[in-house]
C-alpha positions in Angstrom: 59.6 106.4 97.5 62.6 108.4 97.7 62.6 109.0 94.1 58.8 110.0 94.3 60.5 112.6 97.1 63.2 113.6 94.3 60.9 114.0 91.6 58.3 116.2 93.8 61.1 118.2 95.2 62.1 119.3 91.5 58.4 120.0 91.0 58.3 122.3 93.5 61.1 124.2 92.3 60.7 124.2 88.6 58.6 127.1 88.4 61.4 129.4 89.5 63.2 129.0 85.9 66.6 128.6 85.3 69.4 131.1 85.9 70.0 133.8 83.5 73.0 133.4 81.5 76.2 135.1 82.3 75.4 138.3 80.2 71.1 138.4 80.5 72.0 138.2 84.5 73.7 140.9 86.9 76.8 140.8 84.7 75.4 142.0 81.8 73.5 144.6 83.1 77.0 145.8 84.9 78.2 145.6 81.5 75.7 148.1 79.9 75.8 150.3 83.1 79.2 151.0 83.7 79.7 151.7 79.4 76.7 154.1 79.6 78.5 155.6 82.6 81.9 155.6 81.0 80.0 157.8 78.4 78.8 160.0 80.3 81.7 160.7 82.3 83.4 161.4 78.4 80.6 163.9 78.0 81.4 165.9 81.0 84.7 165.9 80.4 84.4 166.4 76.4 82.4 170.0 77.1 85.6 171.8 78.3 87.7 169.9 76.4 85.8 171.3 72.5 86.5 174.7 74.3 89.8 174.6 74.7 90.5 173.2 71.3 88.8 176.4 69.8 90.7 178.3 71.6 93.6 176.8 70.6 92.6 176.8 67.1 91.1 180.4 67.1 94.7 181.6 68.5 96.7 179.7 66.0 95.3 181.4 63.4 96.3 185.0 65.5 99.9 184.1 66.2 99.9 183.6 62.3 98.3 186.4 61.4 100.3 188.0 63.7 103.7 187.0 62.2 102.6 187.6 58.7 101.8 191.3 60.1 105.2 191.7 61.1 106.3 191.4 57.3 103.9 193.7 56.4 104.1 196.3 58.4 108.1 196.5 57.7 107.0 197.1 53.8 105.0 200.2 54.9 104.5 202.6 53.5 104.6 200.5 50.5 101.3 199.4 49.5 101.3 195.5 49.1 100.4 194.3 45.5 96.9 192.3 45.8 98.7 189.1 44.6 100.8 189.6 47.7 97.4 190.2 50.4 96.0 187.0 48.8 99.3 185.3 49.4 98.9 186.2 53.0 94.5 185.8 53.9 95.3 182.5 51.7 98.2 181.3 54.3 96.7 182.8 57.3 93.4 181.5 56.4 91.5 184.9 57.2 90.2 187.3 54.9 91.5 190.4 57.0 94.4 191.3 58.8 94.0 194.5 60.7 97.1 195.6 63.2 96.4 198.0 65.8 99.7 199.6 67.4 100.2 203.0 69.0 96.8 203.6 69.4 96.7 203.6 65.6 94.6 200.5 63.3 96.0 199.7 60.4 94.4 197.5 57.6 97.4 195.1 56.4 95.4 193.1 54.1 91.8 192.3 53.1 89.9 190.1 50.3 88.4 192.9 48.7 85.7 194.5 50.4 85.7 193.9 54.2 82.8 191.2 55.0 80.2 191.8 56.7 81.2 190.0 60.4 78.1 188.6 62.9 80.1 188.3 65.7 83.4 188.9 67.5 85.4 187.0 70.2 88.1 188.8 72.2 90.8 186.0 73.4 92.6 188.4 75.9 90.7 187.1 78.6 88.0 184.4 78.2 85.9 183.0 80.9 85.8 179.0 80.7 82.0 179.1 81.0 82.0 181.5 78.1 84.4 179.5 76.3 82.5 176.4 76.8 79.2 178.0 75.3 80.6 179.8 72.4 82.0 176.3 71.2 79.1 175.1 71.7 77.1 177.4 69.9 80.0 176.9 66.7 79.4 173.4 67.3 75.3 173.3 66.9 74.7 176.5 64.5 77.9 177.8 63.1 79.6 177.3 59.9 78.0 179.9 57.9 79.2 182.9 60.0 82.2 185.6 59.7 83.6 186.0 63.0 86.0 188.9 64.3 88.5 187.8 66.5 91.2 189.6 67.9 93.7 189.4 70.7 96.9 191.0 71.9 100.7 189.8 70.2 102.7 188.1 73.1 103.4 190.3 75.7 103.4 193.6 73.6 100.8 196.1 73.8 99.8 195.1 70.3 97.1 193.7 69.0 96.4 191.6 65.6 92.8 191.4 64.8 91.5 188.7 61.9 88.2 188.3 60.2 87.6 184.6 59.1 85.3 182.3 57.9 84.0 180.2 60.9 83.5 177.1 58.5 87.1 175.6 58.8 86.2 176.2 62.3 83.5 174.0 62.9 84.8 171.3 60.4 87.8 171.0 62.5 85.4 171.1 65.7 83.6 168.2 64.0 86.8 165.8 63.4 87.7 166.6 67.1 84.4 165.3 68.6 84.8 162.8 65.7 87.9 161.5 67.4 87.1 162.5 71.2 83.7 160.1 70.0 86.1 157.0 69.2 88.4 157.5 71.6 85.8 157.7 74.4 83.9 154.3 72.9 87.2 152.5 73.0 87.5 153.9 76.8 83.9 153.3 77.7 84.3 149.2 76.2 88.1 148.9 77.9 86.6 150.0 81.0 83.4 148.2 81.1 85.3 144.9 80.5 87.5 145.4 83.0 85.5 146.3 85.2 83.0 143.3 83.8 85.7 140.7 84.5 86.7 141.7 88.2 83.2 142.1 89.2 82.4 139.1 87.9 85.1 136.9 89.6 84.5 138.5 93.1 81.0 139.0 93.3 78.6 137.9 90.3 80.8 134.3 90.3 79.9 133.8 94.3 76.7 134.5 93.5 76.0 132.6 90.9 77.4 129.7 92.7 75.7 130.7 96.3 72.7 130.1 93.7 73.8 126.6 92.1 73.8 125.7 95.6 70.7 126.6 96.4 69.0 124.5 93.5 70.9 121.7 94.1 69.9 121.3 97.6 66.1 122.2 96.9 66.4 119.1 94.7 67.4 116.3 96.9 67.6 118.2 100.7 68.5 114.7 102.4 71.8 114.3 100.5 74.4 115.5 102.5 76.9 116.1 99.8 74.2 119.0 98.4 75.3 120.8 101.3 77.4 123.9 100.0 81.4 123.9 100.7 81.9 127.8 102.0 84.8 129.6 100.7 87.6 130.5 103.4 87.5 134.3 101.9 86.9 137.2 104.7 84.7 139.3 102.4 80.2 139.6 102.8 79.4 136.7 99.9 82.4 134.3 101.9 80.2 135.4 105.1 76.8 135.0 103.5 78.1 131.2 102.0 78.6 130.2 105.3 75.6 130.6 106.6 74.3 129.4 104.4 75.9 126.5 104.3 74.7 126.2 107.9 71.5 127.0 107.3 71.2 124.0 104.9 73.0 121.8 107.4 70.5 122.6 110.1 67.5 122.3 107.9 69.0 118.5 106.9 68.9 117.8 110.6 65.4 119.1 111.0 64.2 117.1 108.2 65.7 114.2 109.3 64.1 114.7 112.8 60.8 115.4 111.3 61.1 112.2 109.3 62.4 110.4 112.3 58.7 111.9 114.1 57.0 110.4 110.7 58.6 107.1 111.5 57.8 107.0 115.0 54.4 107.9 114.3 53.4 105.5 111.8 55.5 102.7 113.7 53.5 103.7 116.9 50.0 103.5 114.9 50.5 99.9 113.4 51.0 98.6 117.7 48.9 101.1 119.3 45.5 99.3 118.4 47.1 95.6 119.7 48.2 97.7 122.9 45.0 98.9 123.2 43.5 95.6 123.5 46.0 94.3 125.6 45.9 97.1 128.5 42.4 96.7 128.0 42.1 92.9 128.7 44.6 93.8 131.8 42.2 96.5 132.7 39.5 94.0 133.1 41.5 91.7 135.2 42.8 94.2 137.7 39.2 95.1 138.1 38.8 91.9 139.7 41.6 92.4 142.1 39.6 94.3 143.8 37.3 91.5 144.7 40.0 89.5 146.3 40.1 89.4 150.0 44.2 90.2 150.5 45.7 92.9 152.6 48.3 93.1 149.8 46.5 93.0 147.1 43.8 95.2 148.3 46.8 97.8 149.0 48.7 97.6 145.7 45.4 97.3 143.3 44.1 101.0 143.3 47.7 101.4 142.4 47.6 99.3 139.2 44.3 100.0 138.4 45.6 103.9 138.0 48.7 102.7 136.3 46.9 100.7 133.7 44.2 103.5 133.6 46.7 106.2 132.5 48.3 103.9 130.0 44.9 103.5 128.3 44.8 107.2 128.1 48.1 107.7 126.7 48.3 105.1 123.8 44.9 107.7 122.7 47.2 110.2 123.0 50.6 108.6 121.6 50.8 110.0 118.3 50.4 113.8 120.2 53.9 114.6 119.6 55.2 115.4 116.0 51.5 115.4 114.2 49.5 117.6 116.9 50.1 119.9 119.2 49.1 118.5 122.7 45.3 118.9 124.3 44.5 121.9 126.2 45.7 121.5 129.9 42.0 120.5 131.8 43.1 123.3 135.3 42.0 122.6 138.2 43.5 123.2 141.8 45.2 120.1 143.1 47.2 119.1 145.9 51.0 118.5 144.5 52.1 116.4 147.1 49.3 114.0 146.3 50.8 114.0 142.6 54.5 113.9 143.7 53.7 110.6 146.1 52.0 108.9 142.7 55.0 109.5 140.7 57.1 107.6 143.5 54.1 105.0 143.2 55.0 104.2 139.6 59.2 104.8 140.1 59.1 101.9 142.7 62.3 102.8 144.0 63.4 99.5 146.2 65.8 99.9 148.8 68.1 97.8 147.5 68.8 100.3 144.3 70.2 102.6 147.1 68.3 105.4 145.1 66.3 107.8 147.7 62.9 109.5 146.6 62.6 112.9 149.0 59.3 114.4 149.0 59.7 118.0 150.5 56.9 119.4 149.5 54.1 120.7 151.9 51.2 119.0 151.9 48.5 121.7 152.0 50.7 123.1 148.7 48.2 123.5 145.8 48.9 123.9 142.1 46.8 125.4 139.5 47.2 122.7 136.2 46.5 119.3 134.3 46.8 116.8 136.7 48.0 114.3 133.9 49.8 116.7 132.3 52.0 117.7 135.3 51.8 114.1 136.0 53.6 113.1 133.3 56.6 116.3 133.4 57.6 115.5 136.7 57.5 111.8 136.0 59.6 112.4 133.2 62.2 114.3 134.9 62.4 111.5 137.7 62.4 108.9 135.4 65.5 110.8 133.7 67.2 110.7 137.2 66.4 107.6 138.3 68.1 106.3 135.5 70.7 108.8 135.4 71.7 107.3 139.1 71.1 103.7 138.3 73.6 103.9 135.5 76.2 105.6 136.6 76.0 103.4 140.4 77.7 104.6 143.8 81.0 106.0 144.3 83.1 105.0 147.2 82.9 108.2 149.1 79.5 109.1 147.8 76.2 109.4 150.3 73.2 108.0 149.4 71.8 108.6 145.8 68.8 111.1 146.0 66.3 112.6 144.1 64.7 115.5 145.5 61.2 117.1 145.0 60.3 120.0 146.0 58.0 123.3 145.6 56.8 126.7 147.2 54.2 128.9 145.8 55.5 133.0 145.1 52.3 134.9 145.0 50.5 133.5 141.8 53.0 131.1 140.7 54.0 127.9 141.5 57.9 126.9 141.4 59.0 123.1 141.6 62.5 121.9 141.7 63.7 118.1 141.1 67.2 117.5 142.2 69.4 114.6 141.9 72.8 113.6 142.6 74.2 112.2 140.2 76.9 112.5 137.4 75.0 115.9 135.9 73.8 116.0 132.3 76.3 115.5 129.1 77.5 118.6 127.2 76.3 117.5 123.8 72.8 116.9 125.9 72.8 120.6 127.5 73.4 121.9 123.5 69.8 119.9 122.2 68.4 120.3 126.3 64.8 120.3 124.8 65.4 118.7 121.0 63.8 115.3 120.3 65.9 112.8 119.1 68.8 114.8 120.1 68.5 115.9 124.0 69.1 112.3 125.4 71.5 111.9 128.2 72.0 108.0 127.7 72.8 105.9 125.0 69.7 104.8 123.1 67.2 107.2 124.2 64.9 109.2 122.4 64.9 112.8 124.5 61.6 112.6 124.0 61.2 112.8 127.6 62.2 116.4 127.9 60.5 117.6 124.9 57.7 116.7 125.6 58.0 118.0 129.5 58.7 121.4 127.6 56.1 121.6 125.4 53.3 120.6 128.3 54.9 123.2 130.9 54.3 126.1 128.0 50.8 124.7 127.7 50.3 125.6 131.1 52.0 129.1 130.6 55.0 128.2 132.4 59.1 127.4 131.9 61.2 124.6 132.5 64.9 125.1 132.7 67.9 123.5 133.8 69.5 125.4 136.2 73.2 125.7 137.0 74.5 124.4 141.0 78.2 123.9 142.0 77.5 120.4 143.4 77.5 117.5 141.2 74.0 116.3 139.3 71.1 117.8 138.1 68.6 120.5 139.2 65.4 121.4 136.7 62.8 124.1 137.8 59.4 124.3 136.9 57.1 127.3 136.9 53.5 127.1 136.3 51.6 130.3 137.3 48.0 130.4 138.0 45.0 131.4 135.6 44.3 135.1 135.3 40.3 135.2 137.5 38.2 137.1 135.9 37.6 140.7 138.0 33.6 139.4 138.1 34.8 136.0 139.6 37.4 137.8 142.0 34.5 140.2 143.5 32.3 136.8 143.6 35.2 135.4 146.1 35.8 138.3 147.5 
């Protein structure tokens, strides 16, 4: 059977699948992510950075110019053989050097006849947006362009101007995005694994192991060692672990009570048809008590033949609790102190038990309910007490054990109290108050008593609760408020 149990369990869960691997899951996903992101942060940073380096590059080539011009110019007004200009474009890298000084221009060198240029840049003063899209716009389109640039010579009020080819330009653009592009891949992976390997280890690892859990305890939910060992860590996934470890301890204990219900009930069904039988024979014979001319007898036999009558009706009822919710209460208005006086019928309380039964409840009281069903809560609770008293016996300076019963009607509602005397109920029994299996005051009961109790009390529309006094014992209070009338019905009365 329990195998049966096992193998259905891992039935049931099968069709989830397994767990991604470590880099199909959340991990690798983070792993893609934060590279792509690395990239793009590379990109926003690269834009400014290709500007500046043509910048640079464009105002190398003008402090060059610009020393080569000082050479120059001292020769003037010698003209410079061509050999000599050639020497000079050819190490400057331009193919004019033009020198403007004293408000005067002066042509220092050219290759030949001056090019025709398609577009100038003045690097006095350049914007970084404008910087950013002229490299741009070198980057994408150039390299077949001549280009004027010019610019002033340190501090001086001169100015060197060059015309160049805008191809070494761009090729040099090109091996620095070349380089920026490797650089920023080796970044992008660095990062990424870092950032992989510490994510992993505080939150994917949790995870993964909050979900190892999981399946193992779906697989066999009664073994206590499936139950997951929290981590002592202060952080959400330490926080969610616990719980969740709690979570699997209380659904062990539910499943354990619910088998413990399965138990009862099938023990129950296998003696209820015997008990049937039996009570049934016994019903027959206490009919013929009646017959019997006996002061005694004739007194105590409407007695039994109620007792035995009820019992009939409850082994039909005995497997209620834990398959069924219980029958709809059958209201009616009935006199309580009637039903309080049968309990005390069936408690028998002797004298010599020195255990008191107080009945202080009016007699013209009525109560809207199940008479069974109310019935059986209040016997319950008595019972409890009863035994309660029994077992823990007198103390010296103690008065008289007592159970007390009593009830007043507020407007529509109904509110009885049962108070006892005697030692008061456990802590551990106060925690599971209403929990079958687990609510029981004494050793070896069931706290079926008071579950039950509960769940016939909500059936009515009403609460049970234990309520708190300073004096030793224990004090319940039931409140079980009328059914609404219907406004036709009330104008009927009325």
């Amino acid at each position: 059977m329990r195998e049966q149990e096992r193998g259905l369990a891992a039935a049931s869960v099968s069709p989830v699948g397994a767990m991604p691997g470590l880099f199909r899951g959340l991990s690798g996903k983070l792993l893609i992510l934060t590279a792509v992101f690395v990239m793009l942060a590379e990109v926003l940073i690269f834009t400014p950075s290709i500007a500046n380096m043509r910048l640079s590059w464009l105002q190398n080539r003008l402090n060059t110019a610009a020393a080569a011009s000082v050479v120059i110019d001292g020769l003037q007004p010698i003209e410079l053989p061509r050999n000599v200009q050639n020497d000079a474009l050819m190490a400057t890298g331009t193919k004019a050097i033009v020198l403007r000084k004293d408000g005067t221009s002066k042509l220092l060198a050219v290759d030949g006849m001056p090019p025709q240029v398609d577009a100038q840049y003045d690097l006095s003063d350049v914007p970084m947006l404008q910087a950013v899209c002229d490299a741009l716009d070198t980057l994408l389109f150039g390299g077949d362009r001549v280009v004027r640039v010019f610019g002033p010579v340190g501090e001086s009020d001169v100015q060197i101007e060059v015309v160049l080819e805008e191809k070494s330009l761009r090729k040099a653009m090109l091996s620095y995005a070349g380089n920026i592009l490797v650089l920023s891949l080796l970044i992008s992976v660095i990062t990424a694994l870092l950032i992989f390997l510490a994510i992993n280890r505080m939150m994917i690892g949790p995870v993964r192991r909050l979900t190892r859990s999981m399946e193992d305890f779906a697989e066999s939910p009664e073994d206590p060692s499936r139950i997951m060992v929290p981590s002592r860590g202060g952080d959400e996934l330490a926080f969610a672990g616990r719980h969740l470890a709690a979570m699997q301890g209380q659904l062990q204990k539910t499943l354990k009570q619910q088998k413990n219900l399965a138990d009862l009930g099938l023990a129950v069904s296998k003696i209820n048809h015997d008990m049937r039988n039996i009570l049934a024979s016994a019903q027959l014979m206490s009919d013929r008590l009646v017959d019997v001319d006996d002061p005694m007898v004739k007194s105590f036999a409407p007695k039994l033949l109620r007792t035995i009558d009820r019992a009939v009706g409850y082994t039909s009822e005995v497997l209620a609790y834990g398959q069924a919710s219980e029958a709809e209460p059958r209201r009616r208005r009935l006199r309580l102190s009637v039903l309080c006086q049968e309990v005390r019928d069936i408690l028998a309380l002797e004298p010599e038990s020195g255990i008191e039964f107080l009945d202080m409840i009016a007699p013209d009281l009525e109560v809207d309910g199940d008479s069974e069903q109310l019935f059986r809560v209040i016997h319950n609770i008595c019972r409890n007490a009863a035994q309660a008293l029994a077992n823990h016996g007198a103390e010296p300076h103690q008065a008289l054990r007592r159970i007390t019963v009593s009830a007043q009607r507020i407007g529509s509602v109904v509110s009885i109290t049962i108070d006892d005397n005697g030692p008061g109920m456990p802590s551990k029994a106060r925690e599971n108050l209403f929990a079958a299996f687990r609510g029981s005051a004494r050793s070896g009961g069931t706290g079926l008593g008071l579950a039950i109790a509960r769940e016939l009390v909500l059936a009515h529309g009403g609460t049970i609760a234990l309520v708190e006094k300073p004096a030793p014992g224990t004090l319940f209070r039931i409140e079980i408020p009328d059914r609404p009338v219907a406004l036709d019905d009330w104008r009927v009365r009325a």
